[in-house]
C-alpha positions as CSV (number, residue, x, y, z in Angstrom):
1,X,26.1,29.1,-18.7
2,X,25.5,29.3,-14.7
3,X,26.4,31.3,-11.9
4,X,27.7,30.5,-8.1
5,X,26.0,32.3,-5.3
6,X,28.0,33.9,-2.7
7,X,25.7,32.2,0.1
8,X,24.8,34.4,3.6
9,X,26.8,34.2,6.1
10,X,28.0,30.8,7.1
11,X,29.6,28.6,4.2
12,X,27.7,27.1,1.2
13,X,28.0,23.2,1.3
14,X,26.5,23.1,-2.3
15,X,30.5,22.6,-3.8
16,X,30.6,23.2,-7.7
17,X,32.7,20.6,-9.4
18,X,32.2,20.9,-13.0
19,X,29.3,22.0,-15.5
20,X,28.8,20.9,-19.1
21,X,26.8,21.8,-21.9
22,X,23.9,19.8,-23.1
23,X,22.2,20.3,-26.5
24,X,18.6,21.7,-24.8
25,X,16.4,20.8,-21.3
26,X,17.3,18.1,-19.0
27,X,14.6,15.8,-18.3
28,X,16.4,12.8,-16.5
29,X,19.7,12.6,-15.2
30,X,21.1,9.1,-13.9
31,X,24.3,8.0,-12.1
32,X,26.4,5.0,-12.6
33,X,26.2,2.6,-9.5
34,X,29.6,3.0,-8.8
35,X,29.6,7.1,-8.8
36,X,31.9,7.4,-11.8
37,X,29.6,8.4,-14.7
38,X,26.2,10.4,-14.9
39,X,23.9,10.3,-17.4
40,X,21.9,13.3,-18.8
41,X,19.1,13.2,-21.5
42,X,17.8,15.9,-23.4
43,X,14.7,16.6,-24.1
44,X,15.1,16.2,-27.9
45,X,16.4,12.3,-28.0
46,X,19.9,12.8,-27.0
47,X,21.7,11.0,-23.9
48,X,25.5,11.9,-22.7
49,X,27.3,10.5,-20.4
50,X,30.1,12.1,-18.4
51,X,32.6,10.9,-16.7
52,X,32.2,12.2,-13.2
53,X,34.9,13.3,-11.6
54,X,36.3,15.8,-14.2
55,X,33.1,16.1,-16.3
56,X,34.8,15.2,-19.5
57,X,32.1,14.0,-22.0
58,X,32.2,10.0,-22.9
59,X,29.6,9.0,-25.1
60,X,26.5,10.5,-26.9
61,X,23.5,8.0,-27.2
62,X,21.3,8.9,-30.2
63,X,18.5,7.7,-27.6
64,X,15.1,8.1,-29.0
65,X,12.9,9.5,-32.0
66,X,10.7,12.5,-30.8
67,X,12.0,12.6,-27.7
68,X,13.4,11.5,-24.4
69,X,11.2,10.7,-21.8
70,X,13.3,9.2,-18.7
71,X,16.6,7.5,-17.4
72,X,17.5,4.8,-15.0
73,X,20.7,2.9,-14.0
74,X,21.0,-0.4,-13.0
75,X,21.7,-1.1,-9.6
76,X,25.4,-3.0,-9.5
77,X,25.4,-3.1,-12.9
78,X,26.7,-1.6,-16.6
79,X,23.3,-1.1,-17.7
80,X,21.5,2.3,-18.5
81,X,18.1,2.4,-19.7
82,X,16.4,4.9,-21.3
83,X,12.6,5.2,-22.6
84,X,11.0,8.0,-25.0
85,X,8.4,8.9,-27.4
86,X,9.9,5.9,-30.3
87,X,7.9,2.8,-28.8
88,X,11.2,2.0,-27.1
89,X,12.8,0.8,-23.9
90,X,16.3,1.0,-24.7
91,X,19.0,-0.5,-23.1
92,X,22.7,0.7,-23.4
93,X,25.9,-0.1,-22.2
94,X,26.7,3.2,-21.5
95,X,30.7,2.5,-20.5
96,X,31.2,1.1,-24.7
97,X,28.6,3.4,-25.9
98,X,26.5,1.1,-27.6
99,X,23.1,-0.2,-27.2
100,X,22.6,-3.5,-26.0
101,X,19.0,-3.8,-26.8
102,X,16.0,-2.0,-28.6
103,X,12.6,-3.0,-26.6
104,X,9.1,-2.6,-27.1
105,X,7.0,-0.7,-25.0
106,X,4.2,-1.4,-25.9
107,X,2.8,2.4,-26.9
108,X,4.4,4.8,-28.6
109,X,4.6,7.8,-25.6
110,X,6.9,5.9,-23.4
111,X,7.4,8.5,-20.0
112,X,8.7,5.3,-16.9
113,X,11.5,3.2,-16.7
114,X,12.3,1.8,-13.4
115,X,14.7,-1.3,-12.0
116,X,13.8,-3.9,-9.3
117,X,17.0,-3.2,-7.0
118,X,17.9,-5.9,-7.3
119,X,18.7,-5.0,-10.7
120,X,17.6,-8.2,-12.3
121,X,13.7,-7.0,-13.9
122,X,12.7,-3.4,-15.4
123,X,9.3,-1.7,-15.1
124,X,8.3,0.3,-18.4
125,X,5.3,2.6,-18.4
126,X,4.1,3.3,-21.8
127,X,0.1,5.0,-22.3
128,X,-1.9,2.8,-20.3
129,X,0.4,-0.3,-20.0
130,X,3.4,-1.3,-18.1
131,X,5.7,-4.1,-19.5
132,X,8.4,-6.1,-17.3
133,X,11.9,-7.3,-18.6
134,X,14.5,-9.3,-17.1
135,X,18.0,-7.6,-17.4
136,X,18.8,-9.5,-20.6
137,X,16.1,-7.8,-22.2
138,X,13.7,-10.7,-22.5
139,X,9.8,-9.9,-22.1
140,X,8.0,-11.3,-18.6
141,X,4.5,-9.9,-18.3
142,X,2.8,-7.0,-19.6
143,X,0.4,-5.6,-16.9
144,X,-3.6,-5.2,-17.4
145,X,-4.1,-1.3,-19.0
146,X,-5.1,0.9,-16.6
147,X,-7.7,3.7,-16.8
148,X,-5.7,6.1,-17.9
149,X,-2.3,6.7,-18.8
150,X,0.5,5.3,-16.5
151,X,1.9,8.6,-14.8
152,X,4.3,6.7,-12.7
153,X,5.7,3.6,-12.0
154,X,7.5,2.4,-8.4
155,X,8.5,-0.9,-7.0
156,X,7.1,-1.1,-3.1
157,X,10.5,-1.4,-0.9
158,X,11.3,-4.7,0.6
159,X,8.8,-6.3,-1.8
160,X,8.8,-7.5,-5.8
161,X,5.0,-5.7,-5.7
162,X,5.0,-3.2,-8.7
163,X,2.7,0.0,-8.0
164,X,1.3,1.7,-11.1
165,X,-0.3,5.2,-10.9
166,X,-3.0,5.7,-13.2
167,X,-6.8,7.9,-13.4
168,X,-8.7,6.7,-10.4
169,X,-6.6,4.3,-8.9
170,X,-3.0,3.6,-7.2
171,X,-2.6,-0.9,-8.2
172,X,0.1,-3.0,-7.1
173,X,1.1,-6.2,-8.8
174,X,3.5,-9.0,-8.6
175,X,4.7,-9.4,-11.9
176,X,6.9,-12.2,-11.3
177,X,4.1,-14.6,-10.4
178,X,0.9,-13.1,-12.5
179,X,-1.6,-10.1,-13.4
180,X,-4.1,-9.8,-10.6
181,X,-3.6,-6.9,-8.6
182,X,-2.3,-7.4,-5.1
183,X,-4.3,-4.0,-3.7
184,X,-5.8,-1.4,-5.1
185,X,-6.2,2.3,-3.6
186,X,-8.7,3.9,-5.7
187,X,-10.3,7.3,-5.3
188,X,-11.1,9.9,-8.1
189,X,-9.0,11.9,-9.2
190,X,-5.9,12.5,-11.6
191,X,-2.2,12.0,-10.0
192,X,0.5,13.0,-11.2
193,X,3.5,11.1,-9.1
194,X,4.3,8.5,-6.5
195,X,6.7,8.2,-3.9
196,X,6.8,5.3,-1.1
197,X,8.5,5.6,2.1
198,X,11.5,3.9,2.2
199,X,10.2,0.9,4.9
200,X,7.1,0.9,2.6
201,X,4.8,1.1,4.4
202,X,2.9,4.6,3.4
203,X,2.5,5.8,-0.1
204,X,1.8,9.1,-1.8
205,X,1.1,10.9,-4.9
206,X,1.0,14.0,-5.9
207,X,-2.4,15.1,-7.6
208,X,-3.6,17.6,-10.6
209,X,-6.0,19.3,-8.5
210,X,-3.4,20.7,-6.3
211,X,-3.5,18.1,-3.1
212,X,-1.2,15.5,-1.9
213,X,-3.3,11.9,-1.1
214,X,-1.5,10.1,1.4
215,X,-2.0,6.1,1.8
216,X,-1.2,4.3,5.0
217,X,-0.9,0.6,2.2
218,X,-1.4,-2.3,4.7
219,X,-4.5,-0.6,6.2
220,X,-5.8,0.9,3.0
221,X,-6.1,4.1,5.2
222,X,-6.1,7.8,3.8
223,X,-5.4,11.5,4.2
224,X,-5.0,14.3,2.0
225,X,-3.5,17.5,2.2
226,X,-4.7,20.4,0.3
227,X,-3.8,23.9,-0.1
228,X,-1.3,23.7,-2.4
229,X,-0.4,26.9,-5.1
230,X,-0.1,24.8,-8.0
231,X,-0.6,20.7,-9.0
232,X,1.7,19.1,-7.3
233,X,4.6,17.3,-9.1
234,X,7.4,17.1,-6.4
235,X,7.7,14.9,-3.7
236,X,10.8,13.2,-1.7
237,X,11.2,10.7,1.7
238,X,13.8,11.3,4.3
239,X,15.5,7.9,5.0
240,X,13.4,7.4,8.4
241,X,10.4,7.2,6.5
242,X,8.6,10.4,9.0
243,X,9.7,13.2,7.1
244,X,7.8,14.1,3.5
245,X,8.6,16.9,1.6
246,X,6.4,18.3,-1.0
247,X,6.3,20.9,-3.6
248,X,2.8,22.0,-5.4
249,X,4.3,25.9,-5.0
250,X,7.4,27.8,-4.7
251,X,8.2,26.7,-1.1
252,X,8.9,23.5,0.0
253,X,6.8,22.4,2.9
254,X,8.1,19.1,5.0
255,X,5.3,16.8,7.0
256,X,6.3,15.0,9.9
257,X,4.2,11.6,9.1
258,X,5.1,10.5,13.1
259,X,3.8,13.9,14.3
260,X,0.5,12.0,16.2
261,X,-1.4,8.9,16.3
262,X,-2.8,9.7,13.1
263,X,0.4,10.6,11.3
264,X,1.0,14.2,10.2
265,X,-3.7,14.4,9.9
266,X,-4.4,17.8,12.1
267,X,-0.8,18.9,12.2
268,X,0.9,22.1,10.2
269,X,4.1,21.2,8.4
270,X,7.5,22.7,8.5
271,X,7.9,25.4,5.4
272,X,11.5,26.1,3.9
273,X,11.0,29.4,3.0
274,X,13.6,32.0,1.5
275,X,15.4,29.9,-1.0
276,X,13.1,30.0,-4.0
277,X,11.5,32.7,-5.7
278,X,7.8,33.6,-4.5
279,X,6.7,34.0,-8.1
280,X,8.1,30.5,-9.7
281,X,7.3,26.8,-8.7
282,X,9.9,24.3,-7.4
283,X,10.6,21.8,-10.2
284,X,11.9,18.9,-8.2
285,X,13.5,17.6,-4.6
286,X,15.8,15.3,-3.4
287,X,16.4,13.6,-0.1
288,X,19.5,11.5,0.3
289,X,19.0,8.0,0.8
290,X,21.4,7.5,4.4
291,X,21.4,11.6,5.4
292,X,19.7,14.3,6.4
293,X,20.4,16.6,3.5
294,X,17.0,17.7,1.1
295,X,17.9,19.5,-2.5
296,X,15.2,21.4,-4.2
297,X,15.1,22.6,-7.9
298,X,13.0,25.4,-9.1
299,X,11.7,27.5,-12.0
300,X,13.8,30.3,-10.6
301,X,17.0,28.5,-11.9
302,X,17.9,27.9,-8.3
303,X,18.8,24.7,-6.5
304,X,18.9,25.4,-2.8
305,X,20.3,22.3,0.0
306,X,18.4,22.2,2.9
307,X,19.0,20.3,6.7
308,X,15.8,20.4,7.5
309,X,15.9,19.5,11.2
310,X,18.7,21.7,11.7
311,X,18.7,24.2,14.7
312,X,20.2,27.5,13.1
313,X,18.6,27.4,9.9
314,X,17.8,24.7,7.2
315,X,19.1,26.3,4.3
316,X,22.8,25.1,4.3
317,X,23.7,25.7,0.8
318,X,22.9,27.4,-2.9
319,X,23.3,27.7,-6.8
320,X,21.7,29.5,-9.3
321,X,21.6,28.4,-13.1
322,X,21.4,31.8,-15.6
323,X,18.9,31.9,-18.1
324,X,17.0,28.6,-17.4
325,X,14.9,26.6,-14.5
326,X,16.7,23.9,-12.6
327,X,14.6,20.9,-13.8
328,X,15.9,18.1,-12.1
329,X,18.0,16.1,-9.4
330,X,20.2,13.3,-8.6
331,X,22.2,12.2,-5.4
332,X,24.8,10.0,-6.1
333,X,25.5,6.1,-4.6
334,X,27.5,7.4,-2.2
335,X,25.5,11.1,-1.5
336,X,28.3,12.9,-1.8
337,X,28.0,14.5,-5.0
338,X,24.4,15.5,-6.4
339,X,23.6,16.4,-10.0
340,X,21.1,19.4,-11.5
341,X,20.0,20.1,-15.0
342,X,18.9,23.2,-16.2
343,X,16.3,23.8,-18.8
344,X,18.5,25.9,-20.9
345,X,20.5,22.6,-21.5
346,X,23.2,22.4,-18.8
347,X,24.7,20.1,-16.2
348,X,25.9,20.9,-12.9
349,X,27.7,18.5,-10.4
350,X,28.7,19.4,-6.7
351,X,30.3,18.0,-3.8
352,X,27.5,18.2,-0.7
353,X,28.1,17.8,2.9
């Protein structure tokens, strides 16, 4: 099912602890608040859930009709949810294995689900419409529908503002007091995913026609960088908030956002090169929330762990899947262990550090 790298010369920090089989490609994988379950989904409907430490499989969730689209735990507490291509948020309590509540999303492709962290309201992205629940599943406001289909969903740090990424447009809300936008960043063009930095003060997305746009929020001021292989699909925040990483390619290439007074505008970034295959695309990063540690996935089958800032080389650690891509990643609560599914349908959890 997978294979373990002999890695250089210095020791691999990328630790297998278990794999398992599941029935076909990984699109989400989630992890239990208190680090002692994770939570894969296949592509096809089904969810499993693990127990951790030995890998030992707990439940299987029928999840959804037609398909799986995404997972996410709720912060300090027993709830998983889980949205697909059914017209339904689900909710499970995943340590019984039974679902809690069946939701409506309000469309039938269903592709976000996000929690507040305080864990009390979830986001749902459904076509062009977003719907917010409290945590006992009861219905609190369904956003206006955007331009185009919702591609992604965040809740701006430090805040209860909402951010929805749609055609032409980045809008935030407050969907606990109403439905006028707080800000919108519009520009034309079709992204693809969001990620805020971590003191929320800079946003950016990822974009179809192979750029990165780049939003300074509070100002409403923008850059873009371009030269990307391929869309790009793949970003990640170091915990300081000055360190992006992007994909759009086979080589992850990290922009120091402090590198000058106006950010990382006119500077070159730092490329990790020679841990993905030149022909493939990466498939998904990883920063840890409270370290210095980046993971990357790729089409390659290979998920590489990177220390970016470090002196004698960044690449500190390495796995190959056999016979499919590494599609995604997960760090754990306490960033110790990190998860990777493969596209062939497999689960992989290490020790990192």
């Amino acid at each position: 099912m997978a294979r373990f790298n002999l890695f250089g010369k210095s020791e691999n920090r990328l630790r297998p602890v278990w794999q398992a089989a599941v029935p076909d490609h990984v699109i989400s994988v989630a992890w239990s608040p208190d680090g002692a379950h994770v939570a894969a989904a296949a592509i096809s409907g089904p969810i499993l859930v693990f127990d951790a430490r030995t890998g030992k499989p707990l439940h299987e969730l029928k999840g959804h009709g037609f398909g799986t689209a995404a997972l996410a735990w709720q912060p300090n507490g027993a709830l998983l949810a889980s949205v697909g291509q059914d017209k339904k948020v689900r909710l499970w309590s995943a340590a019984a294995g039974t679902e809690a509540h069946a939701l409506d999303a309000g469309a039938s492709w269903g592709e976000k689900v996000v929690w507040h962290p305080s864990g009390q309201y979830l986001a749902a992205a459904a076509g062009k419409v977003c719907r917010v629940f409290d945590s006992t599943g009861a219905l609190l406001r369904e956003l206006p529908a955007q331009a185009g289909t919702v591609m992604d969903a965040k809740w701006r740090p430090g805040t209860n503002h909402l951010t929805l990424l749609a055609y032409g447009a980045a809008t935030t809300y407050d969907p606990l007091r109403g439905t006028d936008p707080v800000k919108v960043l519009a520009w034309k063009g079709s992204p693809l995913v969001m990620a805020w930095s971590p003191d929320g003060k800079i946003l950016a997305h990822g974009n179809q026609d192979s750029t990165v746009h780049f939003w300074y929020y509070d100002e409403s001021r923008d850059l873009q960088m371009w030269g990307y292989r391929t869309k790009v699909r793949e970003l990640a925040w170091d915990m300081s908030s000055r360190y992006l990483a992007t994909g759009g390619g086979p080589v992850v290439c990290v922009w120091d956002c402090q590198a000058g007074p106006n950010g990382p505008e006119g500077s070159k970034p730092t490329m990790l090169q020679d841990g993905h295959d030149e022909e493939g695309t990466l498939t998904a990063l990883a920063y840890q929330s409270r370290g210095f540690l980046l993971a990357s996935a790729g089409t390659d089958g290979r998920v590489i762990l990177w220390q970016p800032t470090a002196r004698r080389g960044a690449q500190v650690g390495a796995f190959e899947f056999a016979g499919g891509e590494a599609s995604v990643l997960a760090w754990s609560a306490d960033e110790k262990s990190l998860a990777a599914g493969c596209g062939s349908g497999a689960l992989a959890v290490f020790r990192a550090g």
